[in-house]
N, C-alpha and C positions, 0 to 999 in steps of 0.2 A: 190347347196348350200341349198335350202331350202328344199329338200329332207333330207338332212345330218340334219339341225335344228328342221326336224317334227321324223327324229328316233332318235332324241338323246332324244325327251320326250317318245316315244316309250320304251326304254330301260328305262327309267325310270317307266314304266306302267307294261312292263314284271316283273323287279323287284322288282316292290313292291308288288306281290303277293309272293315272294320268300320271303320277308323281315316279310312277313304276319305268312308265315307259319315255320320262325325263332323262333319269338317269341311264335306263339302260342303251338307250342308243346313242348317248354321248360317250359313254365310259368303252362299250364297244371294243371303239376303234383303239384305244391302250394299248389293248391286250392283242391285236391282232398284225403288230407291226412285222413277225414275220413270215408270214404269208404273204402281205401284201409288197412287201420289197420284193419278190419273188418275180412277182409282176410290175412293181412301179420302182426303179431302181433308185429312186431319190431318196426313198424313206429308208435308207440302209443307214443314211446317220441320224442318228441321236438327235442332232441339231437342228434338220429340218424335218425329224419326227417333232422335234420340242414346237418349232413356230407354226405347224400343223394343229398340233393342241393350244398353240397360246391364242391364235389367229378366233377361234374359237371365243377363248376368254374375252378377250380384248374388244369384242363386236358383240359376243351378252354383255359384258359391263358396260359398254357406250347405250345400249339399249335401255338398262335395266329403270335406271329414271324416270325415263319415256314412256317407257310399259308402264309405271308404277301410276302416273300422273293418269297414261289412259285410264287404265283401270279403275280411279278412282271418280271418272269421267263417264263412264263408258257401261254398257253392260258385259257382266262378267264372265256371265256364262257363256259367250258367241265370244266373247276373246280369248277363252280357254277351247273352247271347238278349234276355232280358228289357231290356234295355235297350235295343237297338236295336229289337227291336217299339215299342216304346211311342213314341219321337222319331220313328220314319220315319211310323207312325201321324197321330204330331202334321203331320208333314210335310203327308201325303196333305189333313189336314181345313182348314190352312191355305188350302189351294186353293178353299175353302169359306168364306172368311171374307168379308166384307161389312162390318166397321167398325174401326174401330183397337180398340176394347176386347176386341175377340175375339183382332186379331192382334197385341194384347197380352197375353195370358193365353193364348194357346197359345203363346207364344215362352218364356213360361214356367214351363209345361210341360216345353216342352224342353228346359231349364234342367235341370229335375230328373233325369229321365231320360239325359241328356247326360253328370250329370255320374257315374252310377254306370259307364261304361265304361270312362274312364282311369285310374285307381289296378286296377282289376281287372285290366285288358290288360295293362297295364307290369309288375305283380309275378308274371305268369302267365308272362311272358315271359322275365324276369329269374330264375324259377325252372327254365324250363327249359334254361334259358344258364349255363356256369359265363362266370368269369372273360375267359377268351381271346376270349371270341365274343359280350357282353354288350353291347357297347358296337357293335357293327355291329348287331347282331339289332335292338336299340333302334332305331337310327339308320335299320334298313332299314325296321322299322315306323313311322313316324315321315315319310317319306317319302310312305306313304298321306293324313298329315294335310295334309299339301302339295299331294298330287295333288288333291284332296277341294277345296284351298282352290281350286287353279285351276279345279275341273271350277264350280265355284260363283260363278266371274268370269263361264259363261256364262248364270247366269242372266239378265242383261239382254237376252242375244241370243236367247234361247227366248222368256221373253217379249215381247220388236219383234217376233219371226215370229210367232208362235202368241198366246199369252196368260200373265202372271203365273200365275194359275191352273191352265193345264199344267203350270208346269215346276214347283210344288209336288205334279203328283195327280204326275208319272212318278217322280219323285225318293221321293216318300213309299214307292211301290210296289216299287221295285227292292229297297230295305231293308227291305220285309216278306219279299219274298220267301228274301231271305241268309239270316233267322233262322232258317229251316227249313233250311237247307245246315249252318249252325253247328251244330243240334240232329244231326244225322247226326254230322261230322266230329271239333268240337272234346271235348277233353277236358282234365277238370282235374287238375291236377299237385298228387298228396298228399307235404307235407311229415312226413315220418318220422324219428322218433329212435329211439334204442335205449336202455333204461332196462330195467336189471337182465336183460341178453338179449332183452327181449321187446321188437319194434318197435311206439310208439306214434303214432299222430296229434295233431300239435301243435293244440292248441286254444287260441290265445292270451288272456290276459285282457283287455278293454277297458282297465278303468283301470290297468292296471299296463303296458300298453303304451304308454298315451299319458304317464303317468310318467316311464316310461324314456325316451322321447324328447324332452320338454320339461325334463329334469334335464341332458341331453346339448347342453353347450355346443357340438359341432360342428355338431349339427341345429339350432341356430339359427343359425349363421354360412350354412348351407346355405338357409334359410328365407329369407334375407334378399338372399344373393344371386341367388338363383330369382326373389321379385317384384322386385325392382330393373327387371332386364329385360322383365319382365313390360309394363310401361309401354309402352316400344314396339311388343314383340312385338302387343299385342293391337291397338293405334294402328295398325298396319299393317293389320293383319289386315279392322277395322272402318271406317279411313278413308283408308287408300292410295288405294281407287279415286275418292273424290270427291278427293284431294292431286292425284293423275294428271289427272283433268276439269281440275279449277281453273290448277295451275300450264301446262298442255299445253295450255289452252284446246280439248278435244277435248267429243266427246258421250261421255254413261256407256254406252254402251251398244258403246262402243271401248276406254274406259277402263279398265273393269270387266276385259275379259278381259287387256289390256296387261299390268295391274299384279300382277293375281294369276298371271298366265303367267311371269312374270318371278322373283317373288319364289319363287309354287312351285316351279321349275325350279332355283333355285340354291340353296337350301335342299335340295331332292333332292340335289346333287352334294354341299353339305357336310355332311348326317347321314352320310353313303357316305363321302366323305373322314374325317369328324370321328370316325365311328366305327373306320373300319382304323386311323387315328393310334391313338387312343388306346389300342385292346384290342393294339398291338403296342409304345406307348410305358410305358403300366404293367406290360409285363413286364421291363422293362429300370430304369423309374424309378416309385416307390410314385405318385408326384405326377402322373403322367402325364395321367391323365383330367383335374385340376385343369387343366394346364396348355391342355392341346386346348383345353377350352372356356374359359380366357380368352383365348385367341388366336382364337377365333371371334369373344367379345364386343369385344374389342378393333375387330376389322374392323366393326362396328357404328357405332363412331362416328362418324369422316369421316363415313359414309353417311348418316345420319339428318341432318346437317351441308346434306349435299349435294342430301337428296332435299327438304327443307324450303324451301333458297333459291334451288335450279336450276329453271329455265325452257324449258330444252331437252329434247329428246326423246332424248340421249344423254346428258345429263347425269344425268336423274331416273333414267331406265331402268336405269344403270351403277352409280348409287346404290343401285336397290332390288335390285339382283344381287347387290352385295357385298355389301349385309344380310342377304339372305337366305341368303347363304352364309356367315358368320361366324354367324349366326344359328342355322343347321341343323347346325354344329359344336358350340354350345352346347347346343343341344335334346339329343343325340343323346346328351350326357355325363350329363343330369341324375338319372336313375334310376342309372345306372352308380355315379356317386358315390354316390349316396345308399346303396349297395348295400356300398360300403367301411364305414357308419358305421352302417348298421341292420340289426338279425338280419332273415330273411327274414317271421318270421312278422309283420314288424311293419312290413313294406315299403309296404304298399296304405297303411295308415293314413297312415302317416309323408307319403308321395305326395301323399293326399289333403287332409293340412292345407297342404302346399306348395302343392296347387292351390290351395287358398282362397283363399290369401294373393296368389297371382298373378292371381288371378282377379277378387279384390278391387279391386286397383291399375289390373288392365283397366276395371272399370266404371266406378272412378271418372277416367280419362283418356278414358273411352269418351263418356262425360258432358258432362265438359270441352271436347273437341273437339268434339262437338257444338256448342255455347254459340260455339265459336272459330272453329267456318265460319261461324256468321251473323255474327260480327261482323268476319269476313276475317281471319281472323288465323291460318287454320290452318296455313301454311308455318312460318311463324316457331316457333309451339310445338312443331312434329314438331324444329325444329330443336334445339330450346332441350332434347329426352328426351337429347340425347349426352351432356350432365353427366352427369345421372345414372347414366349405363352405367359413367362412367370411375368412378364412387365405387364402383359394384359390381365391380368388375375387382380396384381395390386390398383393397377387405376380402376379395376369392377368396384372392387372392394370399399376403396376409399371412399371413390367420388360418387359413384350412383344409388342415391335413395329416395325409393318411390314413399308419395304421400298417398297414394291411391291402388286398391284393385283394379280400380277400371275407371279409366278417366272421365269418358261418360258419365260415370254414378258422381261424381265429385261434383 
């Protein structure tokens, strides 16, 4: 038993170097649009830097279902290999690319590949976590994605020293190499029942699982308060650093790291805080998780407020602190709930159409903002996503109450 309790934070430790190097070679390319105009004259606007970045979203969200349902099919561990070979790959041949059409069709690529990691990792995680420890474990891997975002604010500064092109071969290669560390270390966690004494392996049905969760009014209340946030979340993620340029009046190649340094950093301290709140406040009240992360979302607003119409370098900075820290309370709950209201075997899938859905709302605010720095307008719009967080706080609140810890235990 206590071997089983010291590798389930193992597997937490394997994958947040995985989660590390999700974010970092996606977010990257943000930060590095001008260098690479320099070379590829397309990306000089805004607008086909925007469908660069959405093209991306749009082909993880078509994915993310698909992945979810493998996953929950499938072994998890060789899908998470295989996943990270193939994006870090994509990574490495970027550094090779020569016209926007390439460095649009290997972005994705990436896409696809990208998007079979997260529904895999979260319910691999959540399977080896009960209750008490679910919601930090989450939270602590989840922190990788963060780190991942800031290591990827340095793209700009690898390439001013060196070249765009470097810091796509080094980044490609460091995640080839992990996947050979994974195939040694991780392992996958069989879910078992016992039927007439004899222990079975759950083998879940596809359609009777996606059934069961599109019949379940609570997983749509959850689907909806997921992208809601989503909106921001990814608006940050894809245009914080030109928000930071523009309102700061600084160069990207300052910006870049400022914004992501900021944001990943306090988001680290809220999945860590959002996680010990909640895995010690839903032992005391069912509601618990629900609540952490609307008092995460909650701190989101002002912020997106503040980071939209502030002009100062304390104002903006303090803005995307407390987002990212209401922000990384949210993130660090959303598998956790979800894990109140769906059996395990149907966790990856359930995940995965929630990515979709948030993934969806990224592209198309990814799009949008685009469109909204050529024509100056992008403070105003980051300001204008705070509505809609506050509508997504009230349908948390109202409508979703779990009966259960752990739906399993029910």
């Amino acid at each position: 038993m206590k071997d089983t309790k010291r590798y389930a934070w193992v597997v937490v430790a394997l994958l947040w170097f995985v989660a590390m190097l999700n974010y970092m070679d996606r977010q990257m390319l943000s930060t590095m649009k001008p260098a690479m105009q320099m070379d590829i004259s397309e990306l000089k606007s805004a607008t086909n830097f925007g469908y660069l970045m959405a093209v991306f979203l749009w082909i993880y969200g078509l994915m993310s279902p698909i992945s979810g349902i493998i996953a929950d099919k499938l072994n998890r561990k060789w899908l998470i290999v295989g996943s990270l070979m193939v994006w870090s790959l994509v990574t490495f041949l970027m550094g090779y690319a020569t016209t926007f059409n390439q460095i649009y069709w290997l972005r994705a690529l990436m896409g696809v590949s990208e998007a079979l990691y997260i529904p895999a990792g979260l319910s691999l995680i959540a399977d080896y976590h009960s209750s008490k420890t679910r919601s930090l474990a989450i939270g602590i891997h989840m922190t990788g994605l963060y780190f991942g975002q800031a290591l990827g604010g340095f793209g700009a500064t690898i390439a001013s020293k060196f070249s765009w092109q470097s810091a796509f071969h080094s980044f490609g290669l460091v995640g080839i190499v992990y996947a050979f560390i994974l195939i040694l270390f991780l392992k996958e966690k069989k879910i078992i029942v016992e039927a007439k004494g004899i222990a079975v392996k759950i083998k879940p049905s596809i359609f009777k699982g996606l059934a069961l969760l599109f019949s379940n009014i609570s997983f749509w209340v959850i689907l909806i308060y997921f992208t809601i946030p989503s909106l921001p979340g990814w608006a940050t993620k894809n245009w914080l650093p030109t928000l930071f340029a523009s309102n700061l009046n600084i160069d990207m190649a300052m910006a870049g790291p400022i914004s992501t340094i900021t944001v990943a950093t306090s988001s680290f301290l809220g999945v860590i805080f959002g996680g010990i709140l909640s895995d010690r406040w839903v032992q005391t009240n069912i509601k618990g998780r629900v609540y952490t992360s609307a008092i995460g979302l909650i701190l989101t607003i002002p912020s997106l407020l503040l980071m939209g119409m502030g002009h100062s370098l304390l104002n903006i900075v303090g803005a995307a602190f407390c987002f990212g820290f209401g922000y990384g309370m949210f993130d660090a709950n959303n598998m956790p709930i979800l894990c109140q209201f769906v059996s395990a075997k149907h966790r990856a899938t359930a995940y995965g159409v929630m990515n979709m859905t948030g993934v969806f709302a990224g592209a198309f605010i990814t799009d949008l903002l685009g469109k909204s720095t050529d024509a100056g307008h992008l403070g105003n719009d980051f300001a204008m996503l705070s509505i809609i967080v506050l509508f997504a706080v009230i349908i948390q609140l109202y409508f979703l109450r779990p009966k259960f810890n752990n739906f399993e235990e029910a």
